[in-house]
C-alpha positions, 0 to 999 in steps of 0.5 A, a space after each residue: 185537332 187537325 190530321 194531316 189537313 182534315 179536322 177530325 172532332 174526336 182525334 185521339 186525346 193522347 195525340 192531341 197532348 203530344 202535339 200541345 207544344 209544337 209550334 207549327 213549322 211556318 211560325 218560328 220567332 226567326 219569322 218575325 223579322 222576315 213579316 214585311 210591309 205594309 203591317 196593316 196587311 196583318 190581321 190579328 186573330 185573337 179570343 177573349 177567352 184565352 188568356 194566350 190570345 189575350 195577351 196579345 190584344 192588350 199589348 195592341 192596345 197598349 203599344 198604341 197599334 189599334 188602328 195599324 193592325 186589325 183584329 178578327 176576334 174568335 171564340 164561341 162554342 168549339 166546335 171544329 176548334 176556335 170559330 171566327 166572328 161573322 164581323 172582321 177583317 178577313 174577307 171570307 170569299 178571299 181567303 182560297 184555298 184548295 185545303 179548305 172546304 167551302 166557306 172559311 168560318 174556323 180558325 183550322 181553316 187558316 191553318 190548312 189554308 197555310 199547310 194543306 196537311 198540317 197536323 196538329 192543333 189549331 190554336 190562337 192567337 195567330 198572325 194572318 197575311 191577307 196579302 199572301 193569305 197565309 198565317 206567318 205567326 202562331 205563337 204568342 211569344 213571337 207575336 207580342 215580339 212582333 207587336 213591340 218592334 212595330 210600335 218600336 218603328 212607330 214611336 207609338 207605345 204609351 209612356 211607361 211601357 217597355 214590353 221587353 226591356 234589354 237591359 232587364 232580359 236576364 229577369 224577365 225570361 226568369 219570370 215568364 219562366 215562372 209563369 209560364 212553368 209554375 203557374 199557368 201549367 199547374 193551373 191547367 194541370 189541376 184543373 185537367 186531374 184525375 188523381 188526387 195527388 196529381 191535383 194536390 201537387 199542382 195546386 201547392 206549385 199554384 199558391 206557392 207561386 202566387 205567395 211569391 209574386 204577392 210579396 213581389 207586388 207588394 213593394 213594387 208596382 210591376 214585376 220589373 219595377 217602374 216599367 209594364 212589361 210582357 211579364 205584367 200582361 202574362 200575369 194579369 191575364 192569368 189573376 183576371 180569371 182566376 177568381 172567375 174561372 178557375 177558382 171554381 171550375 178548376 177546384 184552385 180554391 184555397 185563396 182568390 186572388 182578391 185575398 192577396 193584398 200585391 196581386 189584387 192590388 196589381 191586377 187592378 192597377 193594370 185593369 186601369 192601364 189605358 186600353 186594357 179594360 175594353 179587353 177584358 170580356 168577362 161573359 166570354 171569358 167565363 162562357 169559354 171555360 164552362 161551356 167548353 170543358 164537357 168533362 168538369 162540367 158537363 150540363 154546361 152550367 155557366 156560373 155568374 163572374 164574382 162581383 168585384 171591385 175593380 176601383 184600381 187602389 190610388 196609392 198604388 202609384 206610390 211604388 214607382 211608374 214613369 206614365 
């Protein structure tokens, strides 16, 4: 994490937990309308890996804003944090900053290049301005908001998509509650336990939530109905690695994902959705946990993904969809 500027590789565990949240003082969701113009001058900076980051490069997809916002990819082994691709947008020798020391190759390199003495965690996605060479978002809330009001501007969202739909507000913030509280946390909280109770605990929050959004599915296409919105994308980047990842490095092992009758068929009905599949990096989603998580894998030892078949269920559209 990064301490007033400077990374440190073995900063205290404690005050990296009691920063987790923070979002960093130049990102808030009231800098979203305050992003000008051109938008190209914008440059996503997204893992694979995470499902956070994820998020985020199927919504580009989706809202049809490939070739409007450019992509630098991040991801690899963590040292010094995230590091950024060798290939993408962001020129390197343009990115100056009496903060950063030598070439810019990490992610926290953006951050202190934003905030000299930021201290914090350098984390994606993140939103760069490579026209005041600067990050402007640094939350994955603010940029999926972001994302939908320019492809409101641009009329170029697919048909079927409403991202965050108006009228459904009161519901949608119910659910990405849920998701947010009571499937992602206790995700990582079981995989990050070392008592055994503070585990059980975690993993009964985990399945009785997928029991609940299963039955959901099961008579719906998406979670808000007709409509793929940014609860769907929040879920489907939670149950792609599920049955990869967490199933087998977090121990979440009392069903997969592909045991569930609404979820399996909801999780391949959106890996079908124009734009989503070419997100869907398989090795480095498995890679980013298992080769980044010294403490529950320490030889590092990368399993083989779970050959699955994701042939999306051709009944599904039965449910309701507008596309």
């Amino acid at each position: 994490m990064l301490i007033e500027g400077k990374w440190i590789d073995d900063a205290d565990r404690i005050a990296a937990a009691s920063c987790r949240t923070l979002s960093p003082k130049w990102s808030s969701t009231s800098t979203i309308c305050e992003v000008g113009s051109p938008v190209s001058r914008y440059i996503l900076v997204a893992s694979y890996s995470c499902p956070w980051s994820h998020a985020t490069l199927i919504a580009r997809n989706i809202l049809g804003l490939c070739e409007l916002i450019p992509v630098h990819i991040a991801g690899g082994p963590r040292i010094q944090g995230y590091r950024l691709a060798d290939e993408g947008p962001i020129a390197f020798p343009n990115v100056s900053s009496s903060a950063t020391d030598g070439p810019v190759r990490h992610v926290h390199q953006l951050y202190t290049a934003t905030d000299p003495n930021y201290t914090g965690r350098a984390t994606v996605p993140v939103l760069w301005d490579s026209q005041n060479c600067k990050l402007v978002l640094g939350d994955s809330a603010d940029i999926l908001q972001w994302l939908d009001a320019v492809s409101a501007q641009s009329g170029s969202a697919q048909p079927g998509v409403r991202l965050h739909p108006e009228d459904q507000r009161g519901d949608m913030e119910h659910l990405l509650e849920l998701l947010r509280g009571q499937l992602a946390e206790p995700i990582y909280r079981a995989g990050l336990a070392r008592e055994q109770s503070v585990y059980d605990h975690a993993v009964d929050q985990v399945f009785s939530s997928l029991d609940k959004l299963n039955s959901m599915l099961e008579s719906r296409r998406f979670l808000l109905g007709p409509w793929l919105s940014a609860c769907d994308i929040r879920l489907f980047c939670l149950l792609v690695r599920f049955d990869a990842a967490y199933l087998p490095l977090f121990r979440i092992t009392r069903k997969r994902i592909a045991d569930y009758q609404g979820l399996w068929a909801f999780a391949r009905d959106v890996m079908a959705w124009p734009g989503v599949r070419v997100t869907v990096d398989m090795q480095a989603i498995v890679e980013g946990y298992f080769l980044n998580d010294g403490d529950t894998n320490p030889h590092r030892i990368v399993p083989e993904a779970p050959d699955l078949d994701w042939t999306p269920d051709p009944d599904r559209r039965r449910l309701g969809s507008t596309a």
